[in-house]
C-alpha positions in Angstrom: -132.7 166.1 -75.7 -134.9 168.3 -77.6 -133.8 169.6 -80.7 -133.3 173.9 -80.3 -136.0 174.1 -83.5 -138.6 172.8 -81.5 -141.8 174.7 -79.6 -144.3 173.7 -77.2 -147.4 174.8 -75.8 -148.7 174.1 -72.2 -152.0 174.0 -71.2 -152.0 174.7 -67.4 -154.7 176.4 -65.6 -152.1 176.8 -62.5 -149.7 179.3 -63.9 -146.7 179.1 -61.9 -146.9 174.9 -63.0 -147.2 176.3 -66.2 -144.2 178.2 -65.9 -141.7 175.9 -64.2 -142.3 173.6 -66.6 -142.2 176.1 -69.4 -138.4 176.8 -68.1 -138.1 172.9 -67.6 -138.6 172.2 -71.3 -136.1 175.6 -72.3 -133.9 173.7 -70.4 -134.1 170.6 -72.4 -133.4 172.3 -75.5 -137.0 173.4 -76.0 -136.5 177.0 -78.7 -140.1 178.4 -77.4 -143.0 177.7 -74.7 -145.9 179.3 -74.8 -148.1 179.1 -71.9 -152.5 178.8 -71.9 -154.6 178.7 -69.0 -157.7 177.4 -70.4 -158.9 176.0 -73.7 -159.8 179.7 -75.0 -156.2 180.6 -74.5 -154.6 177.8 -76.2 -157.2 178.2 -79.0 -156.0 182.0 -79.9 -152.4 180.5 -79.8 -153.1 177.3 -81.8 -154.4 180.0 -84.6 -151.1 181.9 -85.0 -148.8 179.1 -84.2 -148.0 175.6 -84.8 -146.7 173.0 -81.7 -144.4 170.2 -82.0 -145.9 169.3 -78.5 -148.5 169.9 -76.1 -148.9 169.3 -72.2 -152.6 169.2 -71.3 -153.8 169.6 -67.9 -156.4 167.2 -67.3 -157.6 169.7 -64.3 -159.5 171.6 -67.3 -162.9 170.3 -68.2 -163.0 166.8 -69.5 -164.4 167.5 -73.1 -161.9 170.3 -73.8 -159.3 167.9 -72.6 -160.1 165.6 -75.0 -161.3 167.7 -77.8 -158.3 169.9 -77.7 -155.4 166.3 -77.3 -157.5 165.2 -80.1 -157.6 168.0 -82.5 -153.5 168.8 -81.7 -152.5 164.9 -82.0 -154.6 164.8 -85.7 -152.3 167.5 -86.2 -149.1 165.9 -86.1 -148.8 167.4 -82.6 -147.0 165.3 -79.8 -149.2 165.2 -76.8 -148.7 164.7 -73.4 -151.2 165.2 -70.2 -150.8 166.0 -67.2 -153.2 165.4 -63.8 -152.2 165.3 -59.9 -155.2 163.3 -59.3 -156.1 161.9 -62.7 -155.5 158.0 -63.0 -154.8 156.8 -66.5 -158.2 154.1 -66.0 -160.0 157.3 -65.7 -158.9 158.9 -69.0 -161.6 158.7 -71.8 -160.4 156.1 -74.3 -160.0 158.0 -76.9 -157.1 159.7 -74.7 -155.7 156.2 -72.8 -153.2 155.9 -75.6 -151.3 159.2 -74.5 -148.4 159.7 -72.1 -149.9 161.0 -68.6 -146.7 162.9 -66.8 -148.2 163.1 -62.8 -147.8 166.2 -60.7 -145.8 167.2 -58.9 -142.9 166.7 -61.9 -139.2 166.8 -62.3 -137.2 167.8 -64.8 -135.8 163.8 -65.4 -139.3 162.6 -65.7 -140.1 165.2 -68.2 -137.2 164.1 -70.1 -137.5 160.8 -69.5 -141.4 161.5 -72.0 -139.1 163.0 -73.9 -136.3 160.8 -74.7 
């Protein structure tokens, strides 16, 4: 379970996926999850706070996917994407190395990435 020090940020551009994870992860033990709907969003967060881990959409645009999982993971920051159609032979390769959770979720396979 995750430790109550810990924060996340999600990068969802479906908010109310956004939020029922969001109150997934509190439930794990999670202290804080912030919630961005696109790249710009998580970008004003990422200035004023720092993430011990990150679920990406991969329904945003492909580059900012892998710019933004690139950037937070060379910044010590667990990361772990999300798709409902994605395939993991379609992620770029710089990405292929990362958890992919598939949507629809439930709360034992997010802690089961966890764990």
């Amino acid at each position: 379970m995750a430790d109550k020090h810990r924060n996340c940020l999600i990068v969802e551009n479906n908010i109310l996926i956004g939020l029922d994870l969001a109150e997934t992860l509190r439930a794990l033990g999670f202290a804080s999850c912030d919630h961005a709907k696109d790249q710009n969003a998580a970008d004003a967060m990422l200035a004023a706070e720092q993430y011990d881990l990150a679920f990406i959409d991969c329904g945003l645009e492909q580059e900012q996917v892998e710019e933004l999982a690139l950037r937070l993971k060379s910044q010590g920051t667990a990361v772990i994407l999300t798709s409902t159609t994605v395939d993991r032979a379609e992620l770029p390769a710089a990405l292929s190395t990362l958890p992919l959770l598939s949507k629809p979720y439930s709360m034992e396979a997010v802690k089961a990435l966890l764990d």
